[in-house]
PABAVO-943020 format. One line per field, with one value per residue (C-alpha): residue number from 1; residue in three letters; x, y, z negated. Coordinates in steps of 0.02 Angstrom, whole numbers, always signed. Layout:
// PABAVO-943020
k: NUM  ...
r: Ala  ...
xx: X  ...
yy: Y  ...
zz: Z  ...
// end
This chain:
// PABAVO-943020
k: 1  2  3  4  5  6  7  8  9  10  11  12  13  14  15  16  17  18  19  20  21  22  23  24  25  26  27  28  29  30  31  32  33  34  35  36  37  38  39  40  41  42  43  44  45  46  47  48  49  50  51  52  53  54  55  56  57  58  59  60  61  62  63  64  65  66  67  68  69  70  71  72  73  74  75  76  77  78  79  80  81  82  83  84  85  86  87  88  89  90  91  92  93  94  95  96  97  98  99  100  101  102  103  104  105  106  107  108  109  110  111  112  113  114  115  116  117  118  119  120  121  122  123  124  125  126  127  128  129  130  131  132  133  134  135  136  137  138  139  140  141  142  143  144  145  146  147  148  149  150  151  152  153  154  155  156  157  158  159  160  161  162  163  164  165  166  167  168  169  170  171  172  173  174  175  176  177  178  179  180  181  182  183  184  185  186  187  188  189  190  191  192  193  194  195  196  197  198  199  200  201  202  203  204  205  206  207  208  209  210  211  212  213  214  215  216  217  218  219  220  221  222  223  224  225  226  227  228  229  230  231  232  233  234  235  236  237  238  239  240  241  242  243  244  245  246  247  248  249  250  251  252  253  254  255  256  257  258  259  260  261  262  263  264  265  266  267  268  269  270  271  272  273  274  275  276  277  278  279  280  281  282  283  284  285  286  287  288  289  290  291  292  293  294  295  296  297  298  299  300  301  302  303  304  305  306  307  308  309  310  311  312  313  314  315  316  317  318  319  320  321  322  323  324  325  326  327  328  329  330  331  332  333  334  335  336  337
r: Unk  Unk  Unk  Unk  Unk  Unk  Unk  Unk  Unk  Unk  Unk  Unk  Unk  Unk  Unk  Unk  Unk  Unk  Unk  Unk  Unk  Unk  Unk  Unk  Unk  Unk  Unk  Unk  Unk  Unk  Unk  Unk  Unk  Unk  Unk  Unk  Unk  Unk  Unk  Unk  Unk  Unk  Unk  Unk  Unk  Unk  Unk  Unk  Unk  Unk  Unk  Unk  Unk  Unk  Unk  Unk  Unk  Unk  Unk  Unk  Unk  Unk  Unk  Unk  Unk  Unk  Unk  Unk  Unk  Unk  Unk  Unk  Unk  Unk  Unk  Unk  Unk  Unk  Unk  Unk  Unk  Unk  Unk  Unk  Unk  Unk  Unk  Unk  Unk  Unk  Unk  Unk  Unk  Unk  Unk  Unk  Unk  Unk  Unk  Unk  Unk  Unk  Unk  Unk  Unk  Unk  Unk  Unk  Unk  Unk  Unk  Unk  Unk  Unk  Unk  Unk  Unk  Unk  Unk  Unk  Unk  Unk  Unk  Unk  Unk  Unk  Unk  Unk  Unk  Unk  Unk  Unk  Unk  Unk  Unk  Unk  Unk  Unk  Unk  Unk  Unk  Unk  Unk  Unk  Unk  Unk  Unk  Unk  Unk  Unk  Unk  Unk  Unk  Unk  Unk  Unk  Unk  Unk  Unk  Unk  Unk  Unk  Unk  Unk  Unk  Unk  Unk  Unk  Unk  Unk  Unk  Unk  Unk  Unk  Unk  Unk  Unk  Unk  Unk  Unk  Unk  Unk  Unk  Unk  Unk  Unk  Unk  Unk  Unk  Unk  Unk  Unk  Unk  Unk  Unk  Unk  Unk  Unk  Unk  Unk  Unk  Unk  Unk  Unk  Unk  Unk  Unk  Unk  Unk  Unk  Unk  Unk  Unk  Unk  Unk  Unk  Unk  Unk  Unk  Unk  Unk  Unk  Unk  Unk  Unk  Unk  Unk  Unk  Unk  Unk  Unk  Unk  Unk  Unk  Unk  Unk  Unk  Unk  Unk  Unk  Unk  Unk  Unk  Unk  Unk  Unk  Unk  Unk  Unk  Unk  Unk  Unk  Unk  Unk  Unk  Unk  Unk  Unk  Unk  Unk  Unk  Unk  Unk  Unk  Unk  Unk  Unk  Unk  Unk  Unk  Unk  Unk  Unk  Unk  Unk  Unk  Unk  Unk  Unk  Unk  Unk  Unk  Unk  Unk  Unk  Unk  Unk  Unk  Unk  Unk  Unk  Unk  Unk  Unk  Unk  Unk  Unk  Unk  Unk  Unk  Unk  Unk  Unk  Unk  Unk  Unk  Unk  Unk  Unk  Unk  Unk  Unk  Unk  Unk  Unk  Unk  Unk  Unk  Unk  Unk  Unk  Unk  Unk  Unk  Unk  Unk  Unk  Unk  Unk  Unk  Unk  Unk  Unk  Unk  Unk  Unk  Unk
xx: +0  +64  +104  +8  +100  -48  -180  -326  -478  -567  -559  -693  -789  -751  -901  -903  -1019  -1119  -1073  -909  -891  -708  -655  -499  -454  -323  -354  -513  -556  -734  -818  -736  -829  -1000  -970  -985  -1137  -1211  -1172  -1245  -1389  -1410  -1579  -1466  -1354  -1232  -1089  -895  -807  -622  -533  -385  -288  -180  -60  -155  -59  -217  -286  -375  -286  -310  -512  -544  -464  -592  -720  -687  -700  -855  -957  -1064  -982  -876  -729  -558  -432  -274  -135  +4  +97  +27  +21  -147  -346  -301  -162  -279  -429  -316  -258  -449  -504  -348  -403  -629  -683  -865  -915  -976  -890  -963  -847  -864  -783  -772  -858  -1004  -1155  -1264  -1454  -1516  -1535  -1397  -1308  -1465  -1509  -1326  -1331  -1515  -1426  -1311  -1408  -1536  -1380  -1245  -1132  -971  -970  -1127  -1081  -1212  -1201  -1278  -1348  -1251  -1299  -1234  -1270  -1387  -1313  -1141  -1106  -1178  -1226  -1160  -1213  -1041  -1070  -1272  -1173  -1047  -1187  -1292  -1153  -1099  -904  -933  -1051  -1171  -1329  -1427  -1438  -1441  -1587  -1676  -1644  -1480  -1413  -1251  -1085  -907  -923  -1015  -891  -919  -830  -887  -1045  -1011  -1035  -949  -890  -763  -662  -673  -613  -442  -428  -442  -344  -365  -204  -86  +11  -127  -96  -241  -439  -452  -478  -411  -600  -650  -497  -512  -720  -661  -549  -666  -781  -668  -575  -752  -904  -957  -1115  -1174  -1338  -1398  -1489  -1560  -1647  -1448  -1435  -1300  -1252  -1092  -1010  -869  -882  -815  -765  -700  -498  -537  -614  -467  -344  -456  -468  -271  -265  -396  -297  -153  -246  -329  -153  -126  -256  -240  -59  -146  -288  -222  -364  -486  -434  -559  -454  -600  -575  -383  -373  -481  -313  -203  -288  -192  -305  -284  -87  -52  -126  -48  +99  +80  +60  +9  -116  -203  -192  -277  -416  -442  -480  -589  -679  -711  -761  -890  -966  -1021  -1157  -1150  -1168  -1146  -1049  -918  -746  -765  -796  -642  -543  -568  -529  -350  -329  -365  -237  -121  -119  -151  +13  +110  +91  +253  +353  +439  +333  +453  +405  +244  +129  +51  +14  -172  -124  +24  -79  -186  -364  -378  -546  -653  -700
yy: +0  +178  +310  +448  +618  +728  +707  +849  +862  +902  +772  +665  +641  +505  +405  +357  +370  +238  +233  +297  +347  +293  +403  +360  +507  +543  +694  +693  +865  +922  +755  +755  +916  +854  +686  +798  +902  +734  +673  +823  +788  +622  +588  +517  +654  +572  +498  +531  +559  +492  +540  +491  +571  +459  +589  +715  +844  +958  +1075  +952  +966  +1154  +1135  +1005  +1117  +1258  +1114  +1061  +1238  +1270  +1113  +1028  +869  +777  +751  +695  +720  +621  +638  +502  +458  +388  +174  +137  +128  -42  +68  +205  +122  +29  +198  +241  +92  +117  +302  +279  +249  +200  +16  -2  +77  +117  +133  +227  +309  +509  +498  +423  +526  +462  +446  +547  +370  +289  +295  +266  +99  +45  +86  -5  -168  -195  -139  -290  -405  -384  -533  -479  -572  -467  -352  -219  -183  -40  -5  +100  +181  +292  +465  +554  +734  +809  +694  +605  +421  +338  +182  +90  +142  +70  -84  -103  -73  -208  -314  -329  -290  -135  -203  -341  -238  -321  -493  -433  -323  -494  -592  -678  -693  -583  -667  -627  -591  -419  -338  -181  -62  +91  +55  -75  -65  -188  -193  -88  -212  -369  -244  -215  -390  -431  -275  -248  -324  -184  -278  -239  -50  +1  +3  -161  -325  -282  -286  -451  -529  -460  -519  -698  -703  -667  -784  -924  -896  -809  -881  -674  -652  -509  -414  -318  -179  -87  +64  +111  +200  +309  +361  +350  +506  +435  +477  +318  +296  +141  +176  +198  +38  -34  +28  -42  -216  -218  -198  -308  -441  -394  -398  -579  -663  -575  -655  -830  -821  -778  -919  -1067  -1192  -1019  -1057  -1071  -1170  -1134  -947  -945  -1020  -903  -798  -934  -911  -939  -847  -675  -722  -621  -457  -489  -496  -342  -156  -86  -206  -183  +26  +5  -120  -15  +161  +61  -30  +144  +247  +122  +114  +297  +220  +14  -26  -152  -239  -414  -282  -193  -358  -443  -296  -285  -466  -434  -294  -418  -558  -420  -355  -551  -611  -444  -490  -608  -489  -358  -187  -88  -192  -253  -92  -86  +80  +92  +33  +149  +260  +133  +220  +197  +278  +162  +38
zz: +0  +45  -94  -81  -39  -106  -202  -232  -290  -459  -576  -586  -749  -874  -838  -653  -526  -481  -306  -197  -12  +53  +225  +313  +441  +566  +669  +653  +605  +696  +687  +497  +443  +506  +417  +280  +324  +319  +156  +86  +144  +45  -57  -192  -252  -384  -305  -248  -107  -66  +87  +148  +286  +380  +435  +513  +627  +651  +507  +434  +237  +255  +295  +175  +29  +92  +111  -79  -150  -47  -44  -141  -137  -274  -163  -158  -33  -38  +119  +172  +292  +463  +416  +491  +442  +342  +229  +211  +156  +26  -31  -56  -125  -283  -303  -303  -499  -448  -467  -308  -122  +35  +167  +336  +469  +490  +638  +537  +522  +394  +380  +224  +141  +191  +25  -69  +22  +3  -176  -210  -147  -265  -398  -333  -316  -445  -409  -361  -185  -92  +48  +122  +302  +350  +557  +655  +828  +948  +901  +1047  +987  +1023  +1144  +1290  +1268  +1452  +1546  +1494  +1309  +1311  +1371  +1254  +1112  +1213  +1242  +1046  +1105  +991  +872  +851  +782  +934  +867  +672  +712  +820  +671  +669  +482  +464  +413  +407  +616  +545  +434  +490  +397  +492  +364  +232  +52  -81  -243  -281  -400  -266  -123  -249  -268  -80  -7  +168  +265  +308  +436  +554  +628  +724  +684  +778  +679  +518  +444  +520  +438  +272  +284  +348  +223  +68  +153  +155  -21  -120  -21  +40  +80  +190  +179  +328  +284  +446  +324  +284  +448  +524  +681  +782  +851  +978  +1143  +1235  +1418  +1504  +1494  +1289  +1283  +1394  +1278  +1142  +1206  +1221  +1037  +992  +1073  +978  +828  +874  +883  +704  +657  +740  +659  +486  +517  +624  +598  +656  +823  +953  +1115  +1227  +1208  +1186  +1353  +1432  +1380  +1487  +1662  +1820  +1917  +1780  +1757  +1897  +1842  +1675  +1769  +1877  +1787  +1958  +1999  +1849  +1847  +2019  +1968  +1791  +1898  +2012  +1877  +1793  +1924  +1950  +1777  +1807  +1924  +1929  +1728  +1710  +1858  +1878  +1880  +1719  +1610  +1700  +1673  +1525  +1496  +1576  +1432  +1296  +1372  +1399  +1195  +1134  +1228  +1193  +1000  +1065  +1127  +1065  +1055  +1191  +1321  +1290  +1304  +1475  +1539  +1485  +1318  +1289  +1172  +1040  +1032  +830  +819  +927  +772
// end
């Protein structure tokens, strides 16, 4: 876990609150501030706020002082180096006193009850192993909701909501931790692994994990509703899909007998090993596949490109970081999850 480098904030009353909101952030700023607006907003009133900058470079510590003298909420800010989200919410997690945390992401908007509903949960359902997973949509304000992001919501490469909201029981698959609520003391003893970088994976492991060791058991609760400000576009989600390959093998390497061989070979295909192979093959097929999407959504291309990216990141994890970025992939997109 990272030492913090700065920690402010007013210090919170001996007796805790009964519920804590952990925010990583990295450059963030805009969407940040809104995240905010939101949680004022909440019906219930009486909890804390712990953010966690992962090495900002924009004016984010500056605002959120302002924001902490100004606002209403109980919040506070700790900075440290850039380590990744799984670092961060670690960080968090150390620093919240309430019994019971509710992580999201600062581009999280919440629904007035999110934190209520979250909150109600675990006061139904004290046992240490219950997990609340809260809905989260694409936000239809400040940005514009595309074709290829309807699909990836539809598709459940983003999320899975579809099949939670026809039915399907949530599991460890659905550890969503854009809007997932636990208890604070099982979340210390089951720290997030740090050896994964980016916001791609490192939440699936950590809920297979507590499934497999603690038996978790996740409640989806569709009234906890928030929405998702990311604009995405097909190059993000190509960049994306290289690092959740690289974050698969991590976790393959973590949890051998995990291993589907149907799917890992779909990463060994002679008729894809040749765009693996080629950068400039794949550059032209990505800009072709994207232009596309802006009008055939979606269409054969842009799910086999994006199955290239995957095999690219997932046999990269191999090789030694210099020369295994491919050029879409140069730059990890760390806010997509």
């Amino acid at each position: 876990m990272c030492n913090c480098s700065q920690v402010s904030g007013t210090l919170l009353a001996s007796r805790p609150y009964p519920i804590g909101i952990i925010i990583p952030t990295h450059n963030r700023l805009e969407v940040l501030l809104l995240c905010l607006e939101r949680l004022e907003s909440q019906t219930w009133k009486d909890f804390e706020v712990v953010i966690v900058d992962d090495g900002s470079t924009d004016a984010t510590p500056q605002r959120i002082e302002e924001y902490q003298r100004k606002g209403s909420l109980s919040i506070r800010y700790i900075r440290q180096e850039n380590t990744g989200p799984a670092s961060a919410r670690n960080t968090a997690i150390a620093a919240l006193q309430a019994p019971v945390c509710l992580m999201i992401g600062d581009d999280i908007l919440a629904s007035p009850q999110m934190v209520q509903t979250h909150l109600q949960l675990h006061q139904r359902r004290p046992e240490v192993h219950i997990a609340g997973l809260g809905l989260t949509r694409w936000s239809d304000s400040g940005q514009t909701v595309t074709r290829f992001m309807r699909w990836l919501d539809a598709s459940g490469l983003q999320f899975a909501y579809k099949d939670l909201l026809r039915g399907t029981p949530p599991d460890w698959k659905h550890f969503y931790t854009s809007n997932l609520s636990l208890k604070t003391q099982f979340l210390r003893e089951n720290p997030f692994d740090e050896s994964f970088k980016t916001a791609a994976g490192e939440d699936i492991e950590l809920g297979y994990r507590m499934h497999r060791k603690h038996g978790l058991e996740v409640v989806f609760l569709p009234d906890a509703c928030a929405e998702h400000l990311h604009p995405t576009s097909f190059q993000q989600a190509c960049r994306r899909m290289f690092n959740v390959g690289i974050s698969t093998r991590r976790f393959h390497e973590l949890w051998p007998d995990s291993v589907n061989p149907v799917r890992v070979s779909t990463v060994h295909n002679t008729a894809r090993d040749t765009i693996l192979r080629s950068r400039w093959l794949l550059s032209v097929l990505t800009t072709v596949a994207s232009a596309l999407t802006t009008f055939w959504c979606p269409n054969p291309l842009m799910n086999s490109v994006l199955k290239v990216h995957f095999g690219r990141g997932y046999r990269s994890a191999e090789l030694p970081v210099a020369s295994a970025s491919p050029n879409l992939a140069d730059t990890p997109d760390r806010q997509l999850l």
